[in-house]
N, C-alpha and C positions, 0 to 999 in steps of 0.2 A: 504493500500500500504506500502511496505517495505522503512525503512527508508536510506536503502541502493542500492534500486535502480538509484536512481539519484547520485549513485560514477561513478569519473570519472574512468576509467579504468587504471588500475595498470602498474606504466610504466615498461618496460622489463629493468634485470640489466643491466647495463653496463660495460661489462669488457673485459677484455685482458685475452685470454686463452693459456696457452702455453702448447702445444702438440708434444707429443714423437712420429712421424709418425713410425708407424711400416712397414719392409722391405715388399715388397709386396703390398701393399697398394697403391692406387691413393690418392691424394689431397682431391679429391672428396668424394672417401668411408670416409676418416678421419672425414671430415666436418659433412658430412650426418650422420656420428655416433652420432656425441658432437651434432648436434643440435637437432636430435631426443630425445636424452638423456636426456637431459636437458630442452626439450620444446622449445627450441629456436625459437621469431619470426622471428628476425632478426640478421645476421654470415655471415660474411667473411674470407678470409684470406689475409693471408700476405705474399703471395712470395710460387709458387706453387713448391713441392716438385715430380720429378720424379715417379714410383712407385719403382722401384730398388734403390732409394736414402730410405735412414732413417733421423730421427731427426729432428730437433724444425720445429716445423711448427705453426703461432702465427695467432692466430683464435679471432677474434673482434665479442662483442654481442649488440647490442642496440647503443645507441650513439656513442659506443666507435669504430664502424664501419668507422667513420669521422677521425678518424686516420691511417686507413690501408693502407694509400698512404704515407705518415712520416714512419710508420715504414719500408713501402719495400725501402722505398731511402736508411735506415740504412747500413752500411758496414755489410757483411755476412761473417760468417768463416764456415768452410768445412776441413773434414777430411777424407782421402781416399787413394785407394793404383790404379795405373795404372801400368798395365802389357805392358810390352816393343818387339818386337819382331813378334804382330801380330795385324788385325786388325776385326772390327764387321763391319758391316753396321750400327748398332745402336751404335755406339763406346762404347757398355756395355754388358753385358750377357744377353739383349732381343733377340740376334741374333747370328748365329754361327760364327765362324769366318770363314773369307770369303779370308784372304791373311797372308802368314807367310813372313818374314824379318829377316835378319842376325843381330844379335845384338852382336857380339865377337869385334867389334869395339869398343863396347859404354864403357865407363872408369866412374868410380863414379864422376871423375871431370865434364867430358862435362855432367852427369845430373847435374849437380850443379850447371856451364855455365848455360843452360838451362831452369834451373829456373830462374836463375837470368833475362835469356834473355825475359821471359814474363812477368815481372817484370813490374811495369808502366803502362801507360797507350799504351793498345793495340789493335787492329782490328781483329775480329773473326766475323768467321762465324756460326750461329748456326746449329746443326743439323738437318739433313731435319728427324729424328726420336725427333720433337721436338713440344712444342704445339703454336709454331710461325703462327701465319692466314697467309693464298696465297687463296687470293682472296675467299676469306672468308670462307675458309676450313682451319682446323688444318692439319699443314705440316707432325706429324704422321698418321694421317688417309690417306692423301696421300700416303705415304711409306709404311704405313703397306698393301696398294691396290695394290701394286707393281707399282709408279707412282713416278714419277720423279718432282722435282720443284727448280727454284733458288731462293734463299734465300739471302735478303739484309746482307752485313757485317754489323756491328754496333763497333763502340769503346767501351770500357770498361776500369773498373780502378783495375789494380791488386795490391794491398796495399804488401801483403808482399806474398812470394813464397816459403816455407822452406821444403825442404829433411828431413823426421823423420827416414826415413829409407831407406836402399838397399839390396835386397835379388834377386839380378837378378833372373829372367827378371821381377822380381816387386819392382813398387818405392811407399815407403809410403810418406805423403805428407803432410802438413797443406798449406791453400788457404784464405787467406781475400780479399775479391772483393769489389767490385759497384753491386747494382743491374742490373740487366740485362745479368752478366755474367752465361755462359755455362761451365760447368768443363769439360764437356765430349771433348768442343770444344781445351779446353784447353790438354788434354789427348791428342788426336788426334794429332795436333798441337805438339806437344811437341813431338811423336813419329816422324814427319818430318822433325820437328830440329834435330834429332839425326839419319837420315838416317833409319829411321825404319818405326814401325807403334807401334799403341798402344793403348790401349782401358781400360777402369775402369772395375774393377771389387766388388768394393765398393764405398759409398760416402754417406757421413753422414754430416749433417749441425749443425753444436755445437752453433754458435752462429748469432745473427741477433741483432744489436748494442748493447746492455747494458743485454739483454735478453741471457738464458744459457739453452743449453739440458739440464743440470742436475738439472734444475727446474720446468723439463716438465714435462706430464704425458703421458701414452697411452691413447687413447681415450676412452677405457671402466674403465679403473679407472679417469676417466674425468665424466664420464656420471654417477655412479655410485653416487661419490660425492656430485658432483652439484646436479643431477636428486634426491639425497636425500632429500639433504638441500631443494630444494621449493616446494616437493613434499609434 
């Protein structure tokens, strides 16, 4: 008998993965990438990423899974540009747009009001093109069925609101939230402050507390690496 039968079985690493979700992508596909890749037993994540959103997306493996609830509490930053003027039913480019709005009113000052005014701690609704449960269906499968449902507001905490840019009818934007916050709600929102409508046509998440996009990876040079090293 081998003197190695009786090893205990080898425990799975433990670590914090940080992932550059590529545009197009589900939460989902990313995950199912890194953990095939890698062999992964056991993966999570941390704070589910849109498919039309890019950027960090923080993927727990082994032990370090008992951390994915600390890290999505983390303050989240977000960069992105919302078009003024019109709006989606998905308040993004998963859907046409469905209403146009006069924006010859709108002054670079009242976006700037505007930001300020979501500013704080605020009340939002999420979007019914969202992965919010109603009665124990996700609220876009509903939507996407052509189905209708209401949806709980919830408060949220908007740390800072800052204009990077204005190129009418598009505002660029940096966002530090609470978990739980919605940009698109926020997009949306912010088109009815200003007498309009308004829908994202980007939105990238740069950072998730201490953690940074630019020390992320895509998921195939995730899988590549890792999937090297224990192969």
């Amino acid at each position: 008998m081998s003197e190695y039968n009786n090893q205990p079985p080898q425990a799975e690493p433990a670590r914090v993965i940080l992932v550059d979700k590529p545009l197009g992508w589900t939460s989902f596909q990313a995950v199912k990438k890194v953990k095939f890749g890698i062999k992964a037993r056991k993966i999570g994540h941390a704070g589910t990423l849109d498919p039309l959103a890019s950027g960090l997306l923080i993927m727990c493996t082994g032990k370090m899974t008992k951390q994915i609830e600390g890290i999505q509490a983390q303050t989240k930053e977000y960069t992105g540009t919302i078009v003024l003027g019109a709006s989606t039913p998905s308040i993004d480019l998963e859907t046409e747009i469905d209403q146009i709005y006069q924006t010859e009113h709108i002054t670079e000052e009242e976006i700037e009001k505007a930001a300020q005014a979501f500013t704080g701690e605020i009340t939002q609704t999420p979007p019914i093109y969202s992965a919010v449960k109603i009665n124990g269906k996700r609220a876009y499968d509903i939507a996407r069925n052509g189905g209708d449902a209401e949806i709980k507001s919830r408060q949220v905490q908007i740390y800072s609101f800052d204009i990077i840019g204005i190129e009418m009818p598009q505002v660029h934007f940096r966002i530090a939230c609470s978990k739980g916050t919605y940009i698109r709600s926020i997009a949306r929102d912010f088109g009815y402050y200003l007498q309009s409508g308004a829908y994202l046509t980007n939105l990238r998440r740069t950072k998730i507390g201490d953690y940074c996009v630019e020390d992320a990876k895509h998921p195939k040079e995730i899988t590549d690496d890792l999937g090297d090293s224990e192969g």
